[in-house]
C-alpha positions in Angstrom: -10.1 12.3 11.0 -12.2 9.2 11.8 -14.8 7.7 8.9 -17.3 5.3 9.3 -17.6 1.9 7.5 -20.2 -0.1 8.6 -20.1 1.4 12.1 -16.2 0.8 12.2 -13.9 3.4 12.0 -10.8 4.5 9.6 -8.4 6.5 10.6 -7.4 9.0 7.6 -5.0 12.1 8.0 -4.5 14.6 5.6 -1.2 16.2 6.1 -1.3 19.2 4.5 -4.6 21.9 3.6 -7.4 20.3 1.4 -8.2 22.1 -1.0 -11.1 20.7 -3.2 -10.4 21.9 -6.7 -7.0 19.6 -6.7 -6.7 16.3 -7.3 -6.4 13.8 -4.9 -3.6 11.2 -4.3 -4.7 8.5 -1.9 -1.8 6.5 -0.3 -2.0 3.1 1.2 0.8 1.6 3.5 2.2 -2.1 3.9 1.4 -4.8 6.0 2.5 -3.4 10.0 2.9 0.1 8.3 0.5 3.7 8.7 -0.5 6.4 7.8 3.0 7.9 9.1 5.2 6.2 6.8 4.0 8.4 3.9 4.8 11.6 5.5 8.5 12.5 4.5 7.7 11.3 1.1 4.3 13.8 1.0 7.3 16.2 1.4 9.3 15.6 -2.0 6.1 15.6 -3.4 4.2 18.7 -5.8 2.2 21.0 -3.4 -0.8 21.4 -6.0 -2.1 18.0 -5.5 -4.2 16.7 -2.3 -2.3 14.1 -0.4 -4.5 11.8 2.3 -3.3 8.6 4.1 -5.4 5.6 5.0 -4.8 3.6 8.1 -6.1 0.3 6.0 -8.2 -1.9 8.8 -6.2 -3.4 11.5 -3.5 -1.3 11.2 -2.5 2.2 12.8 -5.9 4.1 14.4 -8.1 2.0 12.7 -10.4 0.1 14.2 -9.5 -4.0 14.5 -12.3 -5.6 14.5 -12.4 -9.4 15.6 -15.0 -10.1 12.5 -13.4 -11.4 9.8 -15.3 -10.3 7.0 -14.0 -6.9 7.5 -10.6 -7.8 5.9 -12.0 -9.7 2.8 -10.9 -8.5 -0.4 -13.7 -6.9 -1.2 -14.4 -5.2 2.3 -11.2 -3.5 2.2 -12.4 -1.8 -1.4 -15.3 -0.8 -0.3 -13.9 0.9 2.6 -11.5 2.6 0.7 -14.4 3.5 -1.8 -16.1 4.9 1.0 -13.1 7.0 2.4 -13.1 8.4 -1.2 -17.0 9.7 -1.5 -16.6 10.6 1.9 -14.1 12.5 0.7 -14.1 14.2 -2.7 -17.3 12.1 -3.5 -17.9 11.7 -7.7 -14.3 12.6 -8.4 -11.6 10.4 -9.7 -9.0 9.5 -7.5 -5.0 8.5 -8.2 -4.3 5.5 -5.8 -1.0 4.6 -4.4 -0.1 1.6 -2.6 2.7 0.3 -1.1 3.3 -3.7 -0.8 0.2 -5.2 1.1 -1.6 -1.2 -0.1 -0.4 -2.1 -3.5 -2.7 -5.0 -3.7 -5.3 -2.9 -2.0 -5.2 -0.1 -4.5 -5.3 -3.0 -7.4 -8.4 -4.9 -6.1 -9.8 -1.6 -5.9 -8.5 0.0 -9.2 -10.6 -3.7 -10.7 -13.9 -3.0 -8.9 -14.4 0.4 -9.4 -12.3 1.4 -12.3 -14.3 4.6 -12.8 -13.3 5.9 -9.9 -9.3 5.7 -11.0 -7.4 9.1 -12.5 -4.2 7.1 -11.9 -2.1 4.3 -9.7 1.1 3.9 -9.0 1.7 0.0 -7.0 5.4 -0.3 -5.0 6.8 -3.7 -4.7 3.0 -5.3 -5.2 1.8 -8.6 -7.2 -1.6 -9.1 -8.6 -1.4 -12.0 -6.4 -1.0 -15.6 -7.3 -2.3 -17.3 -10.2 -0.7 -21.2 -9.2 -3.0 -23.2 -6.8 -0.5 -24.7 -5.0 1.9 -22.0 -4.7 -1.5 -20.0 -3.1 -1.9 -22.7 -0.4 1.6 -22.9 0.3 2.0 -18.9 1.0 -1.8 -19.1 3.4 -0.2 -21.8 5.1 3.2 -19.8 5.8 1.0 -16.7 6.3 -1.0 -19.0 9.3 2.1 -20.2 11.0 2.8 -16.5 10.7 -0.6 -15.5 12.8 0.2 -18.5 15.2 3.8 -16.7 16.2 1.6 -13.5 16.3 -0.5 -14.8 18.9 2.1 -16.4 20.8 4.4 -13.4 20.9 4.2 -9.7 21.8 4.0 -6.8 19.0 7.6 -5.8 19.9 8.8 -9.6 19.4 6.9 -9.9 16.2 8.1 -6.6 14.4 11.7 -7.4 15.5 11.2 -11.2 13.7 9.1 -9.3 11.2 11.8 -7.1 10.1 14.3 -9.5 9.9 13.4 -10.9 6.7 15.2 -11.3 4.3 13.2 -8.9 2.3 14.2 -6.1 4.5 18.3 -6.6 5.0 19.0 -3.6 2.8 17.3 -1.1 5.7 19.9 -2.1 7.7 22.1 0.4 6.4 20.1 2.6 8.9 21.2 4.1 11.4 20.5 2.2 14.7 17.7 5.2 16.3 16.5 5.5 12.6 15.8 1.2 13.1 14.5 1.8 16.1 11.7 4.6 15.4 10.4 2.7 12.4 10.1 0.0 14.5 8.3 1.9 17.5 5.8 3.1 15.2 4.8 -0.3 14.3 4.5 -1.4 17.3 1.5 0.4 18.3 -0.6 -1.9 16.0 -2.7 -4.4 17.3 -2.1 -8.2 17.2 -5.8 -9.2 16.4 -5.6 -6.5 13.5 -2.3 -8.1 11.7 -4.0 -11.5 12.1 -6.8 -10.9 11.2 -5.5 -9.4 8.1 -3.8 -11.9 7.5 -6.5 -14.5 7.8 -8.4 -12.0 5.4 -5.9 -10.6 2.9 -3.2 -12.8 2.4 -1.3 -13.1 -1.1 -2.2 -17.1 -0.6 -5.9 -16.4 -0.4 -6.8 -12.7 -2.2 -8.2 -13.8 -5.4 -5.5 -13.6 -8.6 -6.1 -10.3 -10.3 -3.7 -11.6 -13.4 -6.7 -12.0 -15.9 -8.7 -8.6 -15.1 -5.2 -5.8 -15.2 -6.5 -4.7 -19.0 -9.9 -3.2 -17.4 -8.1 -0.8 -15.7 -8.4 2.2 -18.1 -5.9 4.8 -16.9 -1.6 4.6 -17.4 -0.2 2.5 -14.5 3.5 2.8 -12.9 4.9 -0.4 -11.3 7.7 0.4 -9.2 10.2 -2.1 -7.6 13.9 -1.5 -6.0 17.0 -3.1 -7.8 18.2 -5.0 -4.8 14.6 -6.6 -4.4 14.7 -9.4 -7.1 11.6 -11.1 -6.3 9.5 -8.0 -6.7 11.5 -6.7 -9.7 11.0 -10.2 -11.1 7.2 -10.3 -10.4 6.8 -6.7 -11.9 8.6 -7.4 -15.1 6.1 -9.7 -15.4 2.8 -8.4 -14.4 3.7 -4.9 -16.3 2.6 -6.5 -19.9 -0.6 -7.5 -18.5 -2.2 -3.9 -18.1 -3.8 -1.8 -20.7 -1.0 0.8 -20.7 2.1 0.3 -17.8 5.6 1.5 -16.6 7.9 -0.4 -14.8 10.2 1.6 -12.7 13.7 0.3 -11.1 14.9 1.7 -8.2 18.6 1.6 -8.1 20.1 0.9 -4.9 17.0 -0.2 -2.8 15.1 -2.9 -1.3 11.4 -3.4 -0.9 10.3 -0.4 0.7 11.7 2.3 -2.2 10.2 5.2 -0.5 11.7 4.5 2.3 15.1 3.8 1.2 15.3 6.1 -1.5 12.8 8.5 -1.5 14.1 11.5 -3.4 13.8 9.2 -6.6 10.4 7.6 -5.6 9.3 11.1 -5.4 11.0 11.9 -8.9 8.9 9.0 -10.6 5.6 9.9 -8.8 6.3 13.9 -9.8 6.9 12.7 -13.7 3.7 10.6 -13.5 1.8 12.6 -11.6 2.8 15.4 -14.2 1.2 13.5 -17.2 -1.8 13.0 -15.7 -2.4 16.0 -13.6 -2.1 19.8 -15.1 -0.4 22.0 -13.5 1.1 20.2 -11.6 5.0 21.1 -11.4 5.3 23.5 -8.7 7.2 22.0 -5.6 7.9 22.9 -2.3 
């Protein structure tokens, strides 16, 4: 289903019957990721809770709008606040992001923390607090729309997942590489720049100093094998009111991709605390 922000539209699926006296898990992909990557992991998850997926702007069936404002900081809350009302309207909601979503579901989580029944942020930052070491990532994050520009979506997402970052998926199977890589492909190149130009770590503002007005339990969760995030997360975790961190052994930066039946174990214990009933599984 399609919903209208400021006569743009957001792409929002709902994989599995809505039924509005459950709560209602919101999940928010990575930068190049969808709505799609959540869907085997919707599957490991408890059946009496609401799952819906947000194609964040730019990405997926979204619009991507050549206006820049639209991928501001605070645009991309209020479009998320506004899939929400749409939505289940005064309820609280329990936000999961992944990477780029993590940060999305934090900026959120700090403007409208009366909206939040819980949040769970996957190999995320708060951003970054150091001046210089904020320039230095826009200025990466530029050169990165400049080879955007100059390339095609296919080259990109090849050079894309090459990093560094991602070496432990390539323990995949060679069609399993390939259809993560299709489905990233159908983004659009003015989206992921734009996004860039918008919501880059180097120029989101540093959410460090406002974690403790987030009033609900948090769960970090990074993968063993990713030692920046881990690093990052160890960190951030004493900042909040009340926060997990969660390890995943064996895995990179995408846990729920790599190792899914335990990213589904930690959401199920956490979504158990804060959710009643809600222990019955497919």
């Amino acid at each position: 289903m399609y919903i209208d922000y400021s006569g743009i539209k957001l792409n929002v699926e709902i994989p599995k019957e809505f039924d509005r006296g459950k709560d209602v898990v919101l999940l928010l992909h990575g930068f190049t990721g969808c709505s799609e990557d959540w869907l085997p992991v919707i599957d490991l998850l408890p059946e009496n809770v609401n799952y819906i997926c947000l194609d964040l702007i730019g990405h997926g069936k979204s619009d991507h709008p050549v206006v820049p404002e639209f991928y501001y900081t605070d645009s991309i809350a209020d479009q998320i606040k506004t899939v929400k009302e749409r939505i289940i309207k005064d309820s609280k909601i329990i936000l999961v992001g992944y990477s780029m979503g993590g940060r999305a579901a934090l900026s959120y989580a700090i403007k409208y923390p009366e909206d939040i029944k819980g949040l769970v942020l996957e190999s995320s930052s708060a951003g970054i607090k150091n001046d210089t070491e904020r320039n230095k990532r826009y200025e990466e994050d530029l050169k990165l729309i400049e080879f955007i520009s100059s390339h095609t979506m296919e080259e990109f997402i090849d050079f894309w997942q090459d990093q560094e970052m991602f070496n432990t998926q390539r323990r995949f199977s060679n069609d399993k590489l390939k259809r993560l890589k299709k489905i990233k492909y159908n983004n659009s190149k003015i989206g992921l720049m734009n996004i860039l130009r918008g919501f880059s770590t180097g120029i989101m503002p540093p959410l460090h100093d406002k974690l403790k007005t987030i009033p609900t339990k948090v769960i970090l969760i990074s993968g063993e094998l990713d030692t920046k995030y881990t690093f990052i997360n160890s960190k951030i975790v004493r900042g909040f009111h009340k926060a997990k961190h969660k390890v995943v052994k064996n895995s990179g930066h995408n846990t729920h991709l790599e190792e899914p039946k335990r990213f589904a174990e930690i959401i199920t214990n956490y979504l158990d605390q804060i959710v009643a009933n809600v222990n019955q599984k497919k």
